[in-house]
C-alpha positions in Angstrom: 32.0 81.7 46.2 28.6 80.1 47.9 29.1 80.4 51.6 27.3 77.1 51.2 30.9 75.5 50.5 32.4 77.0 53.4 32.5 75.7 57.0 34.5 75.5 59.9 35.6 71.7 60.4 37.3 69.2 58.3 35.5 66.2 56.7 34.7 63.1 58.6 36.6 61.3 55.9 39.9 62.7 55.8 39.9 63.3 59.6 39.1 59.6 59.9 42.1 59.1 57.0 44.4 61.2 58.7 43.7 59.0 62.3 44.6 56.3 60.8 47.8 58.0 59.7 47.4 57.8 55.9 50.6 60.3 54.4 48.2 61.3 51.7 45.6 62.7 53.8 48.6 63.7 56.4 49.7 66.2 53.5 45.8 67.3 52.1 45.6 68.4 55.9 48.6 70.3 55.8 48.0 71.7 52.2 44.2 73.0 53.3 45.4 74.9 57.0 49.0 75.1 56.9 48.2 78.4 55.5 45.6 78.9 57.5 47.7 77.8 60.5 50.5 80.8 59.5 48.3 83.5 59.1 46.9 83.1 62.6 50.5 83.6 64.0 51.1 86.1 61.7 48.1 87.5 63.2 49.4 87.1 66.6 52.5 89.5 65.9 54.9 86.7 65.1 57.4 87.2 62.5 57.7 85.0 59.1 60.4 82.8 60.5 59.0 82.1 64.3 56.0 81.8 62.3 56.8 78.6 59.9 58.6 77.5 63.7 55.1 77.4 65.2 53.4 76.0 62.2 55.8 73.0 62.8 55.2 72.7 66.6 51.3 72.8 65.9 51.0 70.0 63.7 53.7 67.8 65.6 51.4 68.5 68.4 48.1 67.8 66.2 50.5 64.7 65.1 50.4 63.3 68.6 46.9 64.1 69.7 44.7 63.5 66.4 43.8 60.3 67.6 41.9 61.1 70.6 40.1 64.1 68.8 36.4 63.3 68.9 33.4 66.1 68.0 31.9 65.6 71.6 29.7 68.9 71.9 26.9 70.8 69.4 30.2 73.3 68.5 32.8 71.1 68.2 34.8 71.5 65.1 38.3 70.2 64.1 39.5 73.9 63.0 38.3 75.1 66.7 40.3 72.7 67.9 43.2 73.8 65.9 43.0 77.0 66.6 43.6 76.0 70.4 46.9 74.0 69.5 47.7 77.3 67.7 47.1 79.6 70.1 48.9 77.8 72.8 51.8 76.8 70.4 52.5 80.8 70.0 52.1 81.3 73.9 55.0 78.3 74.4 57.0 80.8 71.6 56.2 84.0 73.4 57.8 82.2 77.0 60.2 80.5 75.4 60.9 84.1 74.1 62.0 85.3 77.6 65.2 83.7 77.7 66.7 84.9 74.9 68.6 87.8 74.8 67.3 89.8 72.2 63.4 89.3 72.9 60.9 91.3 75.2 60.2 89.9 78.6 58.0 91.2 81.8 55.2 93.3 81.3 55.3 93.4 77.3 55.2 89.8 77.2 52.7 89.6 79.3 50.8 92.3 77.3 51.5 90.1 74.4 50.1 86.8 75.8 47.2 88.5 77.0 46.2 89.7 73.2 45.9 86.4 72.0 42.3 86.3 71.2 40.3 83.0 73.3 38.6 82.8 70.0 39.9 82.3 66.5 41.2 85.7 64.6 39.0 87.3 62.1 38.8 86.6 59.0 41.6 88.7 57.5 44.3 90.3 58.6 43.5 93.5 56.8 46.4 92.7 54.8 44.9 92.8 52.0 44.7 89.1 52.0 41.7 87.1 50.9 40.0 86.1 54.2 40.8 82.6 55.5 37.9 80.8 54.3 38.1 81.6 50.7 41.9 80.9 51.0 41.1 77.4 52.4 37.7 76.4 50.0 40.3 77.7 47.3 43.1 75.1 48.4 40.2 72.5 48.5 39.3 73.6 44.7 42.7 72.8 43.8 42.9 69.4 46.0 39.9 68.0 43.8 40.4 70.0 40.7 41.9 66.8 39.4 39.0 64.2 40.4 36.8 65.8 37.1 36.5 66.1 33.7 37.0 69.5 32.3 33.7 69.8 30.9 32.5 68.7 34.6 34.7 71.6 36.3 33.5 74.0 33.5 29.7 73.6 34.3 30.5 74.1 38.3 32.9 77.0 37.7 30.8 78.8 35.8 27.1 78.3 37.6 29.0 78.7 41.1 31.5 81.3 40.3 30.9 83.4 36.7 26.8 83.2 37.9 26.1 81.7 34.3 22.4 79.9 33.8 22.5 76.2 33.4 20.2 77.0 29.7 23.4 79.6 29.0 26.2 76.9 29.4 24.2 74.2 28.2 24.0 76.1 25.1 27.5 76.6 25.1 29.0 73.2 26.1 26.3 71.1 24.2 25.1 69.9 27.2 21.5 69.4 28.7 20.6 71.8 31.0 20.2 69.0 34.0 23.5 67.9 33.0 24.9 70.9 33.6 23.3 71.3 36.5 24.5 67.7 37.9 27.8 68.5 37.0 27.7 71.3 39.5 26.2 69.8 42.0 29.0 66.8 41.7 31.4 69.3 42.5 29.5 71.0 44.9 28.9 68.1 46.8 32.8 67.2 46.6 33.8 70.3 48.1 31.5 70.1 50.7 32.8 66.4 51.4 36.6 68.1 51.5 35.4 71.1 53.8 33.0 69.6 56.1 
């Protein structure tokens, strides 16, 4: 996958769609990082269950403040941002955490809140996973899949990802090689549009 494709933030577009509280971009947002969104509190030592709890309490809380989120500085990004509704969302779990029974408290909560990383986690987990990015420019693959023609999807998928030549699936399709090469670029430029 080109790294070309993958960034940190969210389009302009779909953030502006989802400030003006459009349900369709509402669930593209969740679709793209709710999985990313789990993983980092997996990540964080949560378990699956207190995990999907969190996921909630981050987008509720991305719910009520997307509306005053504005790129202000050189490294702003919308999935920065996230990250710091995530990371505070799992602290709030981890205190909450103290009062019940069964959960640690004192120092190895404190131990616990104090390895939450200032920055967002790596990559992957070492799980085994496929690191976060591909995970999320694969969700935005699906999310647009729809928007082109197979033959369109065909010339992308297999410039970008099989490494063909344009002249080799040209050939192939019964295309012209700048129409192969368009195609890609179409669907290129729509990913980039999704993952900005």
């Amino acid at each position: 996958m080109p790294e070309s494709i993958v960034s940190g933030s969210i389009s302009s577009t779909l953030l502006h769609q989802v400030q003006c509280r459009r349900p369709d971009a509402w669930a593209r947002l969740v679709h793209l990082y709710g999985p990313l969104v789990y993983r980092w509190c997996r990540q964080s030592g949560l378990q699956p269950a207190d995990s999907s709890d969190v996921v909630q309490e981050v987008f509720r809380a991305l719910a009520a403040g997307v509306a005053d989120f504005r790129r202000s500085g050189q490294g702003d990004s919308f999935r920065g941002w996230l990250w710091t509704i995530t990371r505070n969302k799992i602290r709030d779990h981890f205190r909450a955490g103290v009062n019940r029974p069964e959960t640690v408290g004192g120092t190895e909560l404190q131990q616990q809140l104090a390895q939450l990383p200032q920055s967002e986690p790596s990559s992957s987990d070492g799980s085994g996973d496929e690191p976060a990015e591909v995970a999320l420019v694969h969700r935005a693959m699906e999310a647009v899949r729809g928007e082109f023609e197979d033959s369109t999807w065909q010339c992308f998928w297999r410039m970008t990802v099989d490494g063909h030549t344009s002249a080799e699936i040209a050939a192939e399709l019964g295309m012209a090689r700048s129409a192969v090469r368009q195609a890609k670029y179409r669907v290129l430029r729509r990913l980039r549009e999704e993952l900005k």
